[in-house]
N, C-alpha and C positions, 0 to 999 in steps of 0.2 A: 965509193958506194956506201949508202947509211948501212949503219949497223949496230946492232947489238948482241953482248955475247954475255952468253948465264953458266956460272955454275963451270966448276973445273974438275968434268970426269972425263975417262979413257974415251977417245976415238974407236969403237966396238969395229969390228971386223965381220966379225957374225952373232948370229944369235945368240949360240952355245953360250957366247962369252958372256955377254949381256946377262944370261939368266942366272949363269953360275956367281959372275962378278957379284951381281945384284943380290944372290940369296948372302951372299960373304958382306957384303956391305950394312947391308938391313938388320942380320944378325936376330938379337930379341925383338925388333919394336914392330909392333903390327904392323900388317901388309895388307888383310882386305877383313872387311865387316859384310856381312849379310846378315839376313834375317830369312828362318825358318818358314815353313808355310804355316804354323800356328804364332806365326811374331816371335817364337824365341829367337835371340838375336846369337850372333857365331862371330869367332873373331879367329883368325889365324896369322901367327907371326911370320917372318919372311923365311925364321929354321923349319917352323912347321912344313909350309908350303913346303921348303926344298927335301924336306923328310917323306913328305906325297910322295911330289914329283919320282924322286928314287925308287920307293916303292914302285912307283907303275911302270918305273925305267926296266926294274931289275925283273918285273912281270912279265913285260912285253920281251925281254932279251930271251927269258925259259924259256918263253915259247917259240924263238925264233924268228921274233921279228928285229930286221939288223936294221943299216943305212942303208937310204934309198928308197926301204918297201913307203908304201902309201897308205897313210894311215887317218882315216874322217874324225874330224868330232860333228855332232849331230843332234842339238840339243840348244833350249832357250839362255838365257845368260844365267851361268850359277856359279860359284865357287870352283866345282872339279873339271866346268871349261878350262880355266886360267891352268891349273895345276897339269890338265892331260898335254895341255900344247907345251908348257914345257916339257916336261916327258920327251915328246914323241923330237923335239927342238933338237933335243939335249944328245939323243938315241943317236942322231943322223938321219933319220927317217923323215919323211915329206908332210907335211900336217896339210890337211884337205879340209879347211873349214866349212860344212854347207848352213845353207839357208834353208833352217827349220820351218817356212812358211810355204816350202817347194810341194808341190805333191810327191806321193811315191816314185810315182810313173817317172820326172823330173828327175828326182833323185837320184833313182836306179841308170837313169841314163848319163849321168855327169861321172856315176861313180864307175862304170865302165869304159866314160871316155877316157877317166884317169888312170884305167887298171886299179883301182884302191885294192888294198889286201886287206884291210881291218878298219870296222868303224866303232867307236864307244858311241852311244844313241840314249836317251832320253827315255822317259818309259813313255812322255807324252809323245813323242814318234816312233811307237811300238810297232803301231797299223802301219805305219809307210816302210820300217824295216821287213815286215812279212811281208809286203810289196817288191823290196830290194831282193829279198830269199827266193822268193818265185819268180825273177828275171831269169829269162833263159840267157846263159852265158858267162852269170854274175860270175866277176875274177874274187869276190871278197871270202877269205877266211876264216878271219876272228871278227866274231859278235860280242862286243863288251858292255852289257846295260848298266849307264851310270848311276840307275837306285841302288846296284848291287855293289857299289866301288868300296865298301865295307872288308868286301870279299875278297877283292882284288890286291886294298892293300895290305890285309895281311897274309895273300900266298906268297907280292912281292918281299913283304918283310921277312918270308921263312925261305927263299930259293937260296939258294946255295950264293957263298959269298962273290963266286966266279960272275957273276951273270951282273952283280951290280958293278964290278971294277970293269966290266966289259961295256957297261953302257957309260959308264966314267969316261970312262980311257977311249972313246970313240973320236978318230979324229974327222974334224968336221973342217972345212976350209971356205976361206968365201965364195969362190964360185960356184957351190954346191947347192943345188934347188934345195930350198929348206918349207915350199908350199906353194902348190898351186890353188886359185883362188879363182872361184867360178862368178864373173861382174854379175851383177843383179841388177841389171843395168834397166832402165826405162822402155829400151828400145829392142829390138831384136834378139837372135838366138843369144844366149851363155856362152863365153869362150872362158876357158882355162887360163888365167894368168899365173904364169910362172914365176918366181919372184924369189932370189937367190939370197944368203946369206950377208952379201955385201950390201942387195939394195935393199933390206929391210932394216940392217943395221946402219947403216949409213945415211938414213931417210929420220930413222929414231934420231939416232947424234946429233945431226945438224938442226932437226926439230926442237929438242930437248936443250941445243945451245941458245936458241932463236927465242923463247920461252922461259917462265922462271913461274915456279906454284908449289902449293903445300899441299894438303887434304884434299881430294875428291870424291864425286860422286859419277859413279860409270850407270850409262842408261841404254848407251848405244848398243848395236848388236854387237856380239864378240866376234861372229862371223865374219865382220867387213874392216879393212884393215886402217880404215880412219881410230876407230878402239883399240887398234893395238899399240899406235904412237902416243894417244892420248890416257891408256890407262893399263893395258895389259905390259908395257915394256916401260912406261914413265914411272911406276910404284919400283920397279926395280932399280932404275935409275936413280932416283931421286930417295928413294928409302924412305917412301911417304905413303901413308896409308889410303885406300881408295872406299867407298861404301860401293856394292854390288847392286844395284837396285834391278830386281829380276820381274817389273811391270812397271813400263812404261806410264801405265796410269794412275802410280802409286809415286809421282815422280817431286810432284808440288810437295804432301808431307813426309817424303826423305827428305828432301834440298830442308825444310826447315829443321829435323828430329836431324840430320847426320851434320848438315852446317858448313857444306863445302867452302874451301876457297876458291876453287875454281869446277867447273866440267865441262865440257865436250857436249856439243848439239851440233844436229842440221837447223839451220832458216826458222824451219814452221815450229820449233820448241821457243826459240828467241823472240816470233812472233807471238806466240801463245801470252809467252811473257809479257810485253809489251800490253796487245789486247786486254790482257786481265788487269794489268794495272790504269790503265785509262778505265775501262768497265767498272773496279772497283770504287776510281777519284768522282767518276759520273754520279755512281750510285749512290754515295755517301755525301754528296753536295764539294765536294772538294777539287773540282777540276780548278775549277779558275783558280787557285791556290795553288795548285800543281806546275800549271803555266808560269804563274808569278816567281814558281820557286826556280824553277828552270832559266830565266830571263834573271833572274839574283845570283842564281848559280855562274851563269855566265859571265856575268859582271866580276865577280869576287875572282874568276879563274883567268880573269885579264890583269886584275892587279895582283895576281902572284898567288893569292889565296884559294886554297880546296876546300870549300865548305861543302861538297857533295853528301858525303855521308851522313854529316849534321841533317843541312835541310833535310835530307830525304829519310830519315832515320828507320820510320815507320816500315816505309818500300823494301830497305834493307831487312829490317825484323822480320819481312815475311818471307824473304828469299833466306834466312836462315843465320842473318846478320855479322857472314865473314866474306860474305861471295866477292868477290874483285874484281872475276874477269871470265868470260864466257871463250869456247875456244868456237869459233864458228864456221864449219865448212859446211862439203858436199851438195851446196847446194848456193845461188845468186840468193843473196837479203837485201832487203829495201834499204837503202842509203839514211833513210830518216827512221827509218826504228834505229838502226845504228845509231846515229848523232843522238837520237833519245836517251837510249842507255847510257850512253857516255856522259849525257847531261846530268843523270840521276846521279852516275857514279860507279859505274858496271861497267868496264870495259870490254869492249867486244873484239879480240881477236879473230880478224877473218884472213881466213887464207884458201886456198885453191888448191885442187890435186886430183886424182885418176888411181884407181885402184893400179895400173900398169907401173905406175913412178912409187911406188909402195908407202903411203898415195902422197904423202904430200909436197910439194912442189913450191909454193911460198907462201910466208905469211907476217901478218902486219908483226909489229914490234909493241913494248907499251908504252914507247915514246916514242918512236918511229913508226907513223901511218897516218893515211891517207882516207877520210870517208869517203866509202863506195868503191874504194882498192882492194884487191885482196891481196895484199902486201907485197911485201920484196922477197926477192928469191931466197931458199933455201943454199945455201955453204955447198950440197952436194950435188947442186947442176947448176943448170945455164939453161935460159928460155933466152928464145927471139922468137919477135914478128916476123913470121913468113907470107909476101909478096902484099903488103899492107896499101892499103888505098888512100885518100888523099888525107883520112883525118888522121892515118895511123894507124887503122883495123884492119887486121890478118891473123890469120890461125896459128895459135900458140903452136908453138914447137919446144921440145925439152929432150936436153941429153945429159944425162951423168951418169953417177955411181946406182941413182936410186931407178934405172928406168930397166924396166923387166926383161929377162931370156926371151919373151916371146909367148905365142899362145901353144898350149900343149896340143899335141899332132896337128898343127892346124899350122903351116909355112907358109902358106898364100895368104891365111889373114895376118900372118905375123909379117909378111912380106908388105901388105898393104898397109900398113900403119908404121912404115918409115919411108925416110926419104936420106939415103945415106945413114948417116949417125945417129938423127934425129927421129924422135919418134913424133908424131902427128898425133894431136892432143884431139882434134874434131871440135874445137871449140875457138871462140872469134877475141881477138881482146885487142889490147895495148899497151905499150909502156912507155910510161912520161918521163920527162928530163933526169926526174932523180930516182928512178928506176922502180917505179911503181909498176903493179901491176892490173889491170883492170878489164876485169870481165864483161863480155859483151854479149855473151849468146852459144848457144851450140847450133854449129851449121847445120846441124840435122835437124833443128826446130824452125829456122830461120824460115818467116813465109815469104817465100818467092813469087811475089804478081807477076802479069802478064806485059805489064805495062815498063817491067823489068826494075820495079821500085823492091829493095828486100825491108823485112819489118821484123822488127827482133821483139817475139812474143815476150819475154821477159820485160823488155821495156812497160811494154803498157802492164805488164799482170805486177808492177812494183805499184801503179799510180791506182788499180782497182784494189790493192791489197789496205793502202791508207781507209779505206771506207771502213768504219768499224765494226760492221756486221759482214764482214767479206770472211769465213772462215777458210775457204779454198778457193782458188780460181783456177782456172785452164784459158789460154788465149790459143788457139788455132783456125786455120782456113779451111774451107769447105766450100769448091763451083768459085771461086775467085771473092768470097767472102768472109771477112774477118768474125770468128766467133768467140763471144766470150762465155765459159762456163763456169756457173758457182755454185756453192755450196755455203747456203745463207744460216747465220744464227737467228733463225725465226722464235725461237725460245726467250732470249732477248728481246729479240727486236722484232715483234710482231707486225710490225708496217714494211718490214724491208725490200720486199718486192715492189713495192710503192715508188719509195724513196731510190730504190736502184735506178729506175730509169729517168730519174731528174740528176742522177747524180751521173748516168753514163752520158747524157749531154751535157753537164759542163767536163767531165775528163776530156769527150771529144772536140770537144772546144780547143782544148789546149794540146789539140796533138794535130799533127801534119793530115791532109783529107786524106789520104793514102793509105792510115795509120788507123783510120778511125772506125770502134767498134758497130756492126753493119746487125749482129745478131747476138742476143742474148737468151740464154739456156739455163734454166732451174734444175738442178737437180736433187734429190731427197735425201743420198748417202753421200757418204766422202766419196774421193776419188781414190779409186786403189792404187797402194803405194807399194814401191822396196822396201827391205827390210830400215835402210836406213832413213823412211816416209818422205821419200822424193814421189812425187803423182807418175804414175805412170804413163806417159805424153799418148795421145793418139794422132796418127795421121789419116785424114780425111781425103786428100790429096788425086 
């Protein structure tokens, strides 16, 4: 089996270890940069952070919160997210990360299906907390508002010295739920994923051997645990400092002002990229140039030579001119934005995973990979095609160390999403000779005709996404016909409506009659997304 392997630290068992190790390891050197809401900029060492974290430890113990109790963070991405989840990590207590884009009403109901005893909250989710207060039933406690954490740690830094060697001295083991974790999923109700010591530790380890990176930039929500392998537990790991970036839309001038070597995105950020840089080479007369360098680039990477950087030097300066490699899940990328990047000199690490396998499940190498794979398995499971058809497609299946307890009070859906050992991923792929992995579809999108032809909407919404004013698409069925939905850069491209439907007859040209788009739909906003800006699918059905 291909492989490769980064970097020689401990096999973590659980979390505890990981954070404690990591603040011991890190010592003096910076651990996270942000910036204030007036631009002054913050820096905190890895002592600092662990200096927090105890404070809120030895906080939470006065008051009596032990191991076990359920404890929310609830709040946008900021510095004293990172610092409470350890805390609460460290305590033995259950970390309950929600999605600050939930309503109250939402909210108030997750945190009662988890029994939560204590949430730390945002002052921007003030209104949905007095939402949560006036639930009749609410099991929550302690209200901790993190404007006020000023407060908090210096009552932890004055409690008596008993209450911090008690949250020290907390023995934590790996089969010990260390968080439940509400999917934010596309489709249907929220279930509670549970997710124990072993498999988040053992998800990180095998990630963090699989991978090799310096300095980052974190953008993802903290909420969803693709953030937490690629930046809330890797700065610990790796003793490498991350920038915070807490707006999404302030995302282009961090990557250049902080200079990452590497971060973490879904698809539609990698595509953003991509788009703006064809947009920019258009605009300034420079495509053909761009092509020519591509086609040079290629040439020089046959006889041995990386002139990527060079030619592209410019493309580099504006992603902030250290960047090396993108980490890419959560979501199917177009195979030729991929091969693009990689052309320029950006490598795209794509890998595959499910918040239940805590989440990641496998991913490319940076010499080992496949365009349009989402790589090779992770060290801490084992995937097979289950009852595969004749090219080799059937529904991932995965079992190890990293695949979750189950869903909280919920044994029927926890029941229904194994088969033996094996947990049932709901998504379609394959694995080729040298043990690739390659994504094909989620069966719950899959459109099933009548004619008993199935059509994997992502197929086609890769070949509408090349059109370069396609800013979003949607591909779903509706009455036994194929619909496409977009969301155009008419700011751009003020003909695009035009040019869309010469361009949907030659895509359907080159796809099977079966396959071919039957109805086209303008729409004026985005598509509403999850937290981690996956579209939220509709079924018309």
């Amino acid at each position: 089996m291909l492989r490769e392997f980064y970097d020689d630290f401990p096999l973590y068992e659980t979390v505890r270890d990981m954070i404690l190790d990591g603040a011991k390891r890190g010592g003096d050197k910076r651990q996270f940069i942000w910036e204030g809401k007036k631009g002054t900029q913050f820096e905190k060492t890895f002592n600092e952070v662990y200096e927090d974290e105890c404070k809120i430890g030895a906080y939470m113990r006065s008051l009596g919160i032990v191991k076990g109790m359920k404890v929310a963070i609830l709040s946008e991405n900021c510095y004293m997210w990172n610092a409470i989840y350890y805390a609460i990590a460290v305590n033995g207590s259950v970390v309950v990360p929600m999605d600050a884009r939930l309503t109250g009403e939402e909210i108030a109901g997750e945190f009662l299906d988890c029994e939560c005893d204590a949430v730390f909250y945002s002052k921007d989710n003030e209104e949905k907390i007095n939402t949560v207060k006036s639930t009749a039933g609410m099991t929550i406690k302690w209200y901790f508002p993190i404007d006020e954490m000023d407060e908090i740690l210096e009552k932890g830094a004055a409690a008596d010295k008993k209450y911090l060697d008690e949250y020290l001295d907390t023995t934590v083991t790996p089969d010990d739920l260390v968080c439940i974790v509400y999917t934010s999923g596309t489709t249907g109700k929220t279930k509670g994923v549970m997710l124990s010591n072993r498999n988040i530790a053992s998800d990180v380890t095998a990630s963090l051997h699989a991978i090799t990176g310096k300095n980052g930039i974190g953008f993802l929500p903290l909420n969803h645990t693709y953030a937490w392998v690629t930046g809330l537990f890797a700065s610990l790991i790796r003793s490498e400092w991350g920038y915070i970036c807490t707006n999404i839309r302030h995302v282009y001038n961090d990557i250049k002002k902080y200079k990452p070597y590497q971060f973490a995105a879904v698809p539609m950020v990698v595509e953003m990229i991509y788009h703006n840089i064809i947009a920019t080479a258009k605009r300034n007369g420079s495509y053909d140039e761009l092509m020519s360098g591509i086609e040079m680039s290629r040439n020089f990477m046959l006889s041995g030579y990386d002139a990527r950087r060079e030619i592209f030097h410019e493309i580099h300066e504006s992603l902030g001119g250290n960047l090396n490699y993108i980490l890419c899940g959560g979501a199917h990328l177009n195979p030729e934005i991929e091969e693009f990047m990689h052309d320029i000199g950006i490598q795209i690490i794509t890998g595959y995973g499910l918040t239940e396998c805590s989440p990641c499940i496998t991913c490319s190498r940076r010499y080992n990979y496949r365009l349009g794979s989402v790589g090779l398995v992770l060290d801490c499971n084992e995937v097979k095609i289950n009852d595969p058809d004749d090219e080799g497609v059937g529904e991932i299946y995965v079992k190890g160390q990293n695949v979750m307890l189950g869903y909280y009070n919920d044994e029927q859906a926890t029941k229904s999403v194994f088969d033996g050992e094996w947990f049932k991923t709901g998504d379609l792929g394959y694995i080729d000779r040298e043990g690739y992995l390659f994504f094909k579809g989620r069966i719950k999108n899959l459109i099933i005709l009548s004619n008993g032809k199935n059509v994997s909407p992502e197929e086609i919404e890769d070949k509408l996404y090349e059109l370069e004013y396609v800013k979003e698409v949607l591909v779903y069925d509706s009455n036994e016909k194929i619909y496409a939905e977009f969301y155009l850069d008419r700011d751009k491209f003020p003909d695009c409506e035009t040019q869309l439907e010469a361009d949907i007859e030659k895509i359907n040209k080159s796809l099977a009659e079966f396959k071919r788009i039957q109805k086209i739909l303008i729409r004026d906003t985005e598509f509403p997304k999850t937290t981690t800006l996956k579209i939220i699918r509709k079924y018309n059905k």
